[in-house]
C-alpha positions as a printed NumPy array, in Angstrom:
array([[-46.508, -10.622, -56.233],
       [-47.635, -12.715, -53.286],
       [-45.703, -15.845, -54.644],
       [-42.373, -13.667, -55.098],
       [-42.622, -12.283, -51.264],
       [-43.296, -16.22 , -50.313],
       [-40.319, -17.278, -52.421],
       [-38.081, -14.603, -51.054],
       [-39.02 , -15.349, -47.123],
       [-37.713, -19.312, -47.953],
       [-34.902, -17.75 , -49.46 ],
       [-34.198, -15.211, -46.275],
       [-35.257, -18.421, -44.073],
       [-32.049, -20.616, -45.604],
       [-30.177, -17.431, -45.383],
       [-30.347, -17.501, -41.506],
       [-30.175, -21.515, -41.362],
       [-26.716, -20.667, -43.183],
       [-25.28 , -18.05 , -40.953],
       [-25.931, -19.689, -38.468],
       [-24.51 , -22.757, -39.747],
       [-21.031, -20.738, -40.822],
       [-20.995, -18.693, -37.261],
       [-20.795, -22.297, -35.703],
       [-17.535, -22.832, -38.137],
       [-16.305, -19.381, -37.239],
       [-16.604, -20.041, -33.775],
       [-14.801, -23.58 , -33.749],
       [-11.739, -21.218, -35.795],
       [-11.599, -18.875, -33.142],
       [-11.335, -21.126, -30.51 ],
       [ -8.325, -22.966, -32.344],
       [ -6.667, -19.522, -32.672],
       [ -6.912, -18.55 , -29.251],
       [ -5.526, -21.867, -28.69 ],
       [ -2.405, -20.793, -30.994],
       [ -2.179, -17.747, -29.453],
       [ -2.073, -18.576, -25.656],
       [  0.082, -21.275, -26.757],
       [  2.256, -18.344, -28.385],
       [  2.106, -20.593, -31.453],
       [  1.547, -17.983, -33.855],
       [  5.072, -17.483, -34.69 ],
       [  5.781, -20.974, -35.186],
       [  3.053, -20.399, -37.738],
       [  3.847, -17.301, -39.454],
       [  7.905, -18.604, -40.165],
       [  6.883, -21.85 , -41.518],
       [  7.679, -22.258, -45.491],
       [  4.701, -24.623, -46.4  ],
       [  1.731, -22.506, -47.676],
       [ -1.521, -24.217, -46.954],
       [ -4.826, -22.934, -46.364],
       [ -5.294, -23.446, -42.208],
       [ -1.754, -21.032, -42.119],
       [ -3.697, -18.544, -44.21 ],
       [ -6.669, -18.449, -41.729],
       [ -4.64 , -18.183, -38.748],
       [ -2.518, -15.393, -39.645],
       [ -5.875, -13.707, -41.124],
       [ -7.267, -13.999, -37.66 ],
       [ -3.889, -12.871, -36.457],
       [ -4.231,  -9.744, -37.841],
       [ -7.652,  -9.07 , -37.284],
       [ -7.939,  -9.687, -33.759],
       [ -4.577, -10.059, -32.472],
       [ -3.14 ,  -6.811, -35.216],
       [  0.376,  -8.777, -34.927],
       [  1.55 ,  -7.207, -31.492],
       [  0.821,  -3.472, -33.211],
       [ -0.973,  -0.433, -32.314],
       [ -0.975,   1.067, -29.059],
       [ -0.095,  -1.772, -27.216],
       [  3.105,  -2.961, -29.192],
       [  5.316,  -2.14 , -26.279],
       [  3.736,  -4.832, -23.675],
       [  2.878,  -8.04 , -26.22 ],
       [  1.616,  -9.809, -23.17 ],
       [ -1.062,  -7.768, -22.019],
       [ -1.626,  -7.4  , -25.386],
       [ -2.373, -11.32 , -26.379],
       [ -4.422, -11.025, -23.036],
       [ -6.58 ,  -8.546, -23.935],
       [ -6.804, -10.605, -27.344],
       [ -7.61 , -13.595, -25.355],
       [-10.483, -11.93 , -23.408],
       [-12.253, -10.792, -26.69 ],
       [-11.856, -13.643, -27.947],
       [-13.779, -15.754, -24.904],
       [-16.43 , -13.4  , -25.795],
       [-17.909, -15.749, -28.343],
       [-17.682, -19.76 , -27.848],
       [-20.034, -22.261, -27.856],
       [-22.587, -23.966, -30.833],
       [-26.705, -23.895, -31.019],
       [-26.519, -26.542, -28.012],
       [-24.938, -24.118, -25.985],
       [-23.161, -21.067, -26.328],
       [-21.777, -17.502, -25.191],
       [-22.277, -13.969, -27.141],
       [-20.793, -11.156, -25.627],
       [-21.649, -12.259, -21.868],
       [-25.437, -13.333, -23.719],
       [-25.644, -16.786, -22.346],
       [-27.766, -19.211, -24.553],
       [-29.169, -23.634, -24.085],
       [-30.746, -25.067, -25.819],
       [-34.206, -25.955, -23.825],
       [-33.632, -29.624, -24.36 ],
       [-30.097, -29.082, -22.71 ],
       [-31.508, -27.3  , -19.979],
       [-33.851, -30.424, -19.055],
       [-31.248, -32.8  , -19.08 ],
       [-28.772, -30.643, -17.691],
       [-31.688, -30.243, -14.736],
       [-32.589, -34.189, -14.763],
       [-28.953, -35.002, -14.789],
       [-27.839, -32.737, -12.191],
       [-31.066, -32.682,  -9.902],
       [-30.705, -28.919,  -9.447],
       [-31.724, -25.754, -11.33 ],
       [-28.86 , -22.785, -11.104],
       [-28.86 , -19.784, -11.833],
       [-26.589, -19.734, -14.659],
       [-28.757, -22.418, -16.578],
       [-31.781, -20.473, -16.011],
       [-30.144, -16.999, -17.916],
       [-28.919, -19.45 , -20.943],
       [-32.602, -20.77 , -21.372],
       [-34.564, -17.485, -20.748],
       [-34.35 , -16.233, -24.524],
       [-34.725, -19.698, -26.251],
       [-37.778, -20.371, -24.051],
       [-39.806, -17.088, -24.336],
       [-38.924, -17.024, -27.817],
       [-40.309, -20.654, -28.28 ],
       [-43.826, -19.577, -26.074],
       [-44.161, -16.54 , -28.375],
       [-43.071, -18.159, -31.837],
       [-43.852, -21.676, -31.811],
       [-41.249, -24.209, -32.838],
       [-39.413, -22.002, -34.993],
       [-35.836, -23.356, -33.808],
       [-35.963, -26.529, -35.856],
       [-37.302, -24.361, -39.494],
       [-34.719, -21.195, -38.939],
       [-31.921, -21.628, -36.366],
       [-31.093, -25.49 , -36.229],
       [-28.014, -26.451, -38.298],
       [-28.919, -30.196, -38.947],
       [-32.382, -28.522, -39.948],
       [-30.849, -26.79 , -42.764],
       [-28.936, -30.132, -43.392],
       [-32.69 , -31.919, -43.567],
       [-33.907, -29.09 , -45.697],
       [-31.791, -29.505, -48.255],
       [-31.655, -33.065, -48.4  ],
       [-35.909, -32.541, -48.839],
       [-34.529, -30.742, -51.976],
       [-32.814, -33.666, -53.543],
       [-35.654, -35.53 , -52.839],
       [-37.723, -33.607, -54.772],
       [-35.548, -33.322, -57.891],
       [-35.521, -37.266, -57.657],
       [-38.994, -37.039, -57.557],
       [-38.823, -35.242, -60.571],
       [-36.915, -37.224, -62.248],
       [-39.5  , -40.431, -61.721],
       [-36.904, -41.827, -59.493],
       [-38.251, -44.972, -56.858],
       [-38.259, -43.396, -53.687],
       [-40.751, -44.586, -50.568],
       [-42.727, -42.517, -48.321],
       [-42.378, -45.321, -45.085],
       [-44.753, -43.661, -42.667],
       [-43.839, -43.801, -38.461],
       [-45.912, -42.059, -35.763],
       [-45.286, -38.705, -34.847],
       [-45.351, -40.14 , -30.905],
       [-42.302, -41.186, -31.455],
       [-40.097, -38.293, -30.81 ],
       [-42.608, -37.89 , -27.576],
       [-41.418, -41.196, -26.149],
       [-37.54 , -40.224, -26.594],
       [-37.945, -37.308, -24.871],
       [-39.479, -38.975, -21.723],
       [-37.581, -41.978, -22.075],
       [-34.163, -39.765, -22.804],
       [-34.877, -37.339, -19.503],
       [-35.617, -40.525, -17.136],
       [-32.32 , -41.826, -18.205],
       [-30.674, -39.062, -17.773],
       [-32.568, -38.661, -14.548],
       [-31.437, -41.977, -13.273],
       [-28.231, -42.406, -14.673],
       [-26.838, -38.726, -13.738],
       [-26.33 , -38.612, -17.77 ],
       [-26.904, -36.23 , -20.376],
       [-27.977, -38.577, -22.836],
       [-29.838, -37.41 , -25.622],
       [-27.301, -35.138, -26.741],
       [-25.467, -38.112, -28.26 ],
       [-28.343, -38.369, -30.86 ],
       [-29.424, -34.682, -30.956],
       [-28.938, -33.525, -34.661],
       [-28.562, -29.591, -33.83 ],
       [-26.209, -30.543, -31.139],
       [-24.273, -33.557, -32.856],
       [-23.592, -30.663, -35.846],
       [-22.004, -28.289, -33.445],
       [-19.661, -30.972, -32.63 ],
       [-19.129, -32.484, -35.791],
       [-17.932, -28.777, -36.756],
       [-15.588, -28.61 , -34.126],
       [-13.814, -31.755, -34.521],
       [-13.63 , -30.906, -38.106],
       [-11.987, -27.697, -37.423],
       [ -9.797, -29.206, -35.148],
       [ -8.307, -31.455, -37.419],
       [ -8.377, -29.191, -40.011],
       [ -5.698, -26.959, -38.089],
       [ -4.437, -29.455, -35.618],
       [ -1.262, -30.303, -37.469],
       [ -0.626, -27.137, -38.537],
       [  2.315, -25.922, -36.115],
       [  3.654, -29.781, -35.698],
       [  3.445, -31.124, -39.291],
       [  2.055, -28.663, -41.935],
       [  2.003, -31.05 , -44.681],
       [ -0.534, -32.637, -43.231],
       [ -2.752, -29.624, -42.192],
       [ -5.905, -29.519, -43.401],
       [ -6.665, -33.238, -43.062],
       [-10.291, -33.946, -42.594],
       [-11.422, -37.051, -41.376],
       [-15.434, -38.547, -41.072],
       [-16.375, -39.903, -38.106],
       [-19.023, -41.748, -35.932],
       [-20.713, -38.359, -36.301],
       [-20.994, -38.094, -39.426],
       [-22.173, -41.229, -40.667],
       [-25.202, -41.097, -38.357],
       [-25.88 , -37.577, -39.64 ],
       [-25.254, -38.924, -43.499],
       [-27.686, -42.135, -42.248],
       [-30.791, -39.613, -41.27 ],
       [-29.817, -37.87 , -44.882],
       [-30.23 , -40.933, -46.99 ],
       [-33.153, -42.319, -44.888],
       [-35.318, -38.744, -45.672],
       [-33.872, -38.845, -49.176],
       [-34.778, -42.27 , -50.073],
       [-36.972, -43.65 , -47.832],
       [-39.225, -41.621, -45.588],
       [-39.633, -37.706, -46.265],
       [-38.276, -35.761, -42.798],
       [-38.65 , -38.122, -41.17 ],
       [-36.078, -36.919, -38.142],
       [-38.009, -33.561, -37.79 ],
       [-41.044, -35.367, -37.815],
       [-41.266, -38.557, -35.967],
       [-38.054, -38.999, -33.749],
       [-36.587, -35.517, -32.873],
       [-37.182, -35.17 , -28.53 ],
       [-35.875, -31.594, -28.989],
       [-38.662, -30.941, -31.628],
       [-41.125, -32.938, -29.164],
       [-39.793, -30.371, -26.312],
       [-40.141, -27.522, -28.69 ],
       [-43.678, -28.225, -29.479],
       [-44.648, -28.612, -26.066],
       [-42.938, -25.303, -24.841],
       [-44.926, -23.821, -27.9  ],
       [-48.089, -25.307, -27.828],
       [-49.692, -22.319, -26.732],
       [-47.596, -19.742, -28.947],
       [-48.937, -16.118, -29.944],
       [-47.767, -16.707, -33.317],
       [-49.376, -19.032, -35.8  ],
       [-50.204, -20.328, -39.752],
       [-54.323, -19.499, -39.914],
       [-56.704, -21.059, -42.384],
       [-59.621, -18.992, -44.021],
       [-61.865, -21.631, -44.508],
       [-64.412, -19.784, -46.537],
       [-61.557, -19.244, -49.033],
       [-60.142, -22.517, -48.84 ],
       [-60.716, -24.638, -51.732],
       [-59.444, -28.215, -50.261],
       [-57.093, -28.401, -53.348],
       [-54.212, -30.193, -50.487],
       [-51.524, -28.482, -52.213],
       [-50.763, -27.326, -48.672],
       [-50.702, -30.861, -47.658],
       [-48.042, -31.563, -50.141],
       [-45.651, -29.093, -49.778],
       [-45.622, -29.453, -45.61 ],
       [-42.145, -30.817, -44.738],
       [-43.895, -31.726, -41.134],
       [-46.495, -33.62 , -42.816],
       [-49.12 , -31.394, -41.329],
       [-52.477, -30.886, -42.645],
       [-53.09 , -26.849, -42.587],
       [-56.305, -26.882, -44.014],
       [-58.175, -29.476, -41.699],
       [-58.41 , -26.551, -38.578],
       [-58.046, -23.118, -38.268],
       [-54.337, -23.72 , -37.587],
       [-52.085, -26.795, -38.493],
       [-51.253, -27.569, -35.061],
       [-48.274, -27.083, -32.191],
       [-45.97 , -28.991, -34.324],
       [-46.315, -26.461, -37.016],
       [-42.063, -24.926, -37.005],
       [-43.417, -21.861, -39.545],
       [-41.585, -22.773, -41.892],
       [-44.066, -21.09 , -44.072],
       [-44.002, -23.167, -47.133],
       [-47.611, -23.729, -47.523],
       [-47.785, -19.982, -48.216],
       [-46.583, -20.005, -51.351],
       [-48.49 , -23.014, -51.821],
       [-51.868, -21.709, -50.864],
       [-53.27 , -20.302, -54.61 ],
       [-56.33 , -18.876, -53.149],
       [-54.551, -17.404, -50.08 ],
       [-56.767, -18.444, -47.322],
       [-53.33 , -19.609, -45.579],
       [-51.927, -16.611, -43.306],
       [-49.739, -15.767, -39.916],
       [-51.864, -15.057, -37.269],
       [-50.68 , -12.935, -34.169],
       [-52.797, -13.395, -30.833],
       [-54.169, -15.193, -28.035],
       [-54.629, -18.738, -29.015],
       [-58.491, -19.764, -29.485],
       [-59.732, -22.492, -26.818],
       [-61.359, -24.296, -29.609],
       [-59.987, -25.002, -33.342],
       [-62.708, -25.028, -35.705],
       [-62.853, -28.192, -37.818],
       [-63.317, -28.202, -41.478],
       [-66.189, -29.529, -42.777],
       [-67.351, -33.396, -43.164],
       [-67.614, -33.032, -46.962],
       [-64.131, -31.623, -47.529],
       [-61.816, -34.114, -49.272],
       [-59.49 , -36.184, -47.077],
       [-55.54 , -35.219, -47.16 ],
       [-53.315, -37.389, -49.351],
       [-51.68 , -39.729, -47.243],
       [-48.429, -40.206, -48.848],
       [-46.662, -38.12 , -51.365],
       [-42.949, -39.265, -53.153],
       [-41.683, -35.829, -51.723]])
């Protein structure tokens, strides 16, 4: 029973990666519809003869949120399409930065450079990073294992690595210090310090995604009211090549090795969270040293050599299921001064592993 409630929190964690991948592509097709509409565009739209599926979605949306100039306000269409406009605003943005319902939300590692950058905290930016921030001090680096898009784009390419794996196929395990992503993240906020620059957000996975959607969507409905035949047209860009790179490089070469070694908003994360009330605990007197922990952690953490696997930990929780004699829990408290190390007889950790 324990394995099936593991197996089904993975499942609810991908869930949430998900949604909140597909509210980032539901945002980008409201903003192209409000586009449409203030650009009274819609019934360009709705008499054209070509069928296609961007015409579909618009007039969809139309109806949903706009009701097609109906209801009580059919007698003023303006302030009707402006009171359609104003819900609309209500939601815009990606996991880099965006706006719920007047619920302002930055990503911390936009924040910093947005405060390096600009040499001034306001107090706009300080609303957006209140929740990501507490959250982060109370829950660790959760972000990059639950709510970061190009997270649940590294997660599954882990998966294809280990059916490869499976399958005897070569693959390497090339190993790079974990420092790494420390030194971009100084080295990216100095620049942008110096240079008046947000720079790090034109490498930033979980903020190169939100973009990536965007321009997608854009050119998916971009033609649409000019030249339908061509609606729908999708082209890759620089984008998306770099995010296809890190993909192949953690497929075939080095296991997560984004997450792990050069991610500065991971580095930021674990900082903010070193200190975080919630955490993965060790039993040691029922720990058997078998490493399948070890194996199975995408961080390439060790969570039976302390009490707790360390500030770098993002809960994913997948040494849970792992654990067989269950001396691997979540802990909720005060974190100890001390960790307790395991003991000098125990079995070192496997230092490479073709998943």
């Amino acid at each position: 029973m324990k394995i099936l409630r593991s197996q089904a929190h993975q499942w609810f964690r991908h869930l949430v990666q998900l949604s909140v991948f597909l509210g980032i592509v539901a945002t980008a097709c409201l903003a192209n519809y409000r586009i449409f509409l203030s650009q009274n565009q819609v019934e360009t739209i709705r008499a054209q003869e070509v069928e296609s599926s961007p015409r579909s979605a618009v007039l969809a949306m139309d109806r949903l949120y706009h009701g097609s100039g109906t209801g009580e306000t059919a007698s003023d269409p303006h302030q009707s399409r402006q009171e359609t406009l104003a819900r609309l605003k209500a939601i815009r943005g990606n996991t880099w930065s965006a706006e719920l319902y007047g619920l302002s939300l930055t990503d911390p590692l936009a924040g910093a450079e947005s405060i390096a950058a600009g040499k001034k905290i306001n107090r706009a930016l300080l609303l957006g990073l209140l929740i990501p921030v507490v959250a982060t001090l109370l829950l660790g680096r959760f972000f990059c294992s639950w709510i970061c898009p190009a997270g649940f784009l590294f997660d599954m390419a882990d998966k294809v690595r280990a059916l490869l794996a499976k399958m005897r196929l070569p693959l390497h395990n090339t190993p790079l210090w974990h420092g790494n992503k420390y030194v971009l993240l100084v080295v990216g906020l100095a620049l942008a310090g110096v240079s008046s620059i947000p720079l790090l957000g034109f490498f930033y996975p979980p903020a190169l995604v939100g973009r990536e959607i965007h321009t997608a969507v854009d050119s998916f409905f971009g033609n649409l009211a000019e030249n339908p035949q061509r609606a729908g047209a999708i082209s890759l860009t620089a984008i998306s090549l770099f995010l296809l790179g890190i993909v192949f490089v953690e497929v075939f070469l080095s296991r997560r090795v984004w997450c792990r070694c050069l991610c500065p908003g991971g580095a930021l994360y674990t900082l903010l969270g070193a200190a975080r009330l919630v955490r993965v605990k060790n039993d040691h007197p029922r720990c058997t040293h078998c490493t399948e922990c070890v194996k199975v952690c995408p961080m390439g953490l060790n969570p039976m050599s302390h009490d707790t696997p360390g500030p770098e930990c993002d809960h994913c929780l997948a040494c849970l299921p792992a654990c067989a004699p269950g001396s691997l829990s979540l802990e909720f408290g005060l974190p100890r001064i001390s960790s307790r190390k395991r003991k000098e007889s125990s079995p070192p950790a496997p230092t490479s592993s073709t998943r």
